[in-house]
C-alpha positions in Angstrom: 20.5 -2.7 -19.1 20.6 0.6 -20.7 18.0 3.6 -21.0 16.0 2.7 -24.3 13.0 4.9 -25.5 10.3 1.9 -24.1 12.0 2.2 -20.4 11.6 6.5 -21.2 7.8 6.4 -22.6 7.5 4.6 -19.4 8.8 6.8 -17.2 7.3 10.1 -18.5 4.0 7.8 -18.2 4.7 7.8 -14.2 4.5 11.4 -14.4 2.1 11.9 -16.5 -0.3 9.7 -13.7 1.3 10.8 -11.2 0.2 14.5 -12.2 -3.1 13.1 -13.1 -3.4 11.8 -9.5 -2.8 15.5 -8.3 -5.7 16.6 -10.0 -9.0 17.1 -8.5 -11.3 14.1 -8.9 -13.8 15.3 -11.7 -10.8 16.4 -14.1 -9.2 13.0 -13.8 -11.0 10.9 -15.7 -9.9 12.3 -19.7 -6.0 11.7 -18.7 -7.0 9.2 -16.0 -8.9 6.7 -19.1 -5.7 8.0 -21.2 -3.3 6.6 -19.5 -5.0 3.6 -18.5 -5.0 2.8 -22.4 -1.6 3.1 -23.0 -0.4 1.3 -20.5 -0.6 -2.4 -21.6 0.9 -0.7 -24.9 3.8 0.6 -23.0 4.1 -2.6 -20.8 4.5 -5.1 -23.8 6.9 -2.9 -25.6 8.9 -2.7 -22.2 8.7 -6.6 -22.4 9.6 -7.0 -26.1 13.0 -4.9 -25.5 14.1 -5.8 -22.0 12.3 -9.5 -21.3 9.7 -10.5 -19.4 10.5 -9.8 -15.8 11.1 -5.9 -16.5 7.3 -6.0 -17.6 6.2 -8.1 -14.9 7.6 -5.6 -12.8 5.8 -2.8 -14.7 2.8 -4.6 -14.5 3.1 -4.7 -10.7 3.7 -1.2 -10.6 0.8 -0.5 -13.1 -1.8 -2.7 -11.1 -0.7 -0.4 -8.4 -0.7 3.1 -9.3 -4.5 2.0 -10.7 -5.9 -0.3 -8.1 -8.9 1.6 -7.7 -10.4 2.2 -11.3 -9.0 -1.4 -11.5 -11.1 -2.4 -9.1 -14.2 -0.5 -9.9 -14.0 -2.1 -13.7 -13.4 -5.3 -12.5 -17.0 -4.9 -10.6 -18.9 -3.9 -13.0 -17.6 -6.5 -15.8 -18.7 -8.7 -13.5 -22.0 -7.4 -12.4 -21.4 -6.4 -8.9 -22.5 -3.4 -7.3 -20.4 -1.0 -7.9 -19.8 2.2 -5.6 -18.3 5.8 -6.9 -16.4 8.2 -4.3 -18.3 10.6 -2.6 -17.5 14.0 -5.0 -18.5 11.7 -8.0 -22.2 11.1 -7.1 -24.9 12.5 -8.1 -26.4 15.4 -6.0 -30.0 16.7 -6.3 -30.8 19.8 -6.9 -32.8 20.3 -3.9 -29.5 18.9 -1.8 -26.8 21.7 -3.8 -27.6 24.6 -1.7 -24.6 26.5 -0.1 -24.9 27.5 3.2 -25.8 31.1 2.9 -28.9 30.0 1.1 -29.7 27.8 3.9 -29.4 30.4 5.9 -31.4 32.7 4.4 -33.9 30.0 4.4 -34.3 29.4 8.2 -34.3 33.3 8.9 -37.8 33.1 6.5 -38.7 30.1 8.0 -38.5 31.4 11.5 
């Protein structure tokens, strides 16, 4: 087997996700939805040049490097409840104080 251009689009998609993944949570999701896309894309042309068990093994790897948002999808296709991470919910207003604030609240308070 020799380096064609689908086996190198695939690899600079590892580190593209991979860089992705380094990223903090809210900045994820434009690259993170991105990728996710091109993926299948990349995974059938893998396929069409090097047979199915190099894209089965993409697959795996793809399933794996995206479990989570896999996961989350697959919930809420199917109508389950579906849970975000902690930094990704929604905080009220009342709740987004820093602690200085706070602070300066209990000393009135008091």
């Amino acid at each position: 087997m020799s380096l064609s251009w689908p086996l190198v689009t695939g690899a600079l998609w590892v580190i593209a996700a991979t860089i992705t993944a380094l990223l903090p949570m809210r900045l994820q999701y434009p690259p993170g939805i991105t990728l996710l896309v091109a993926a299948p894309i990349i995974i059938l042309w893998i396929g069409w040049e090097h047979g199915w068990v190099v894209a089965t093994l993409g697959l795996l790897a793809f399933a794996s490097m995206f479990r989570n948002p896999l996961r989350y999808f697959y919930k809420k296709w199917r109508g389950l409840p579906v849970e975000l991470p902690p930094e990704l919910r929604q905080v009220p207003p009342e709740d987004r104080s820093d602690e200085n604030s706070s602070a300066v609240a209990r000393e009135i308070a008091q």
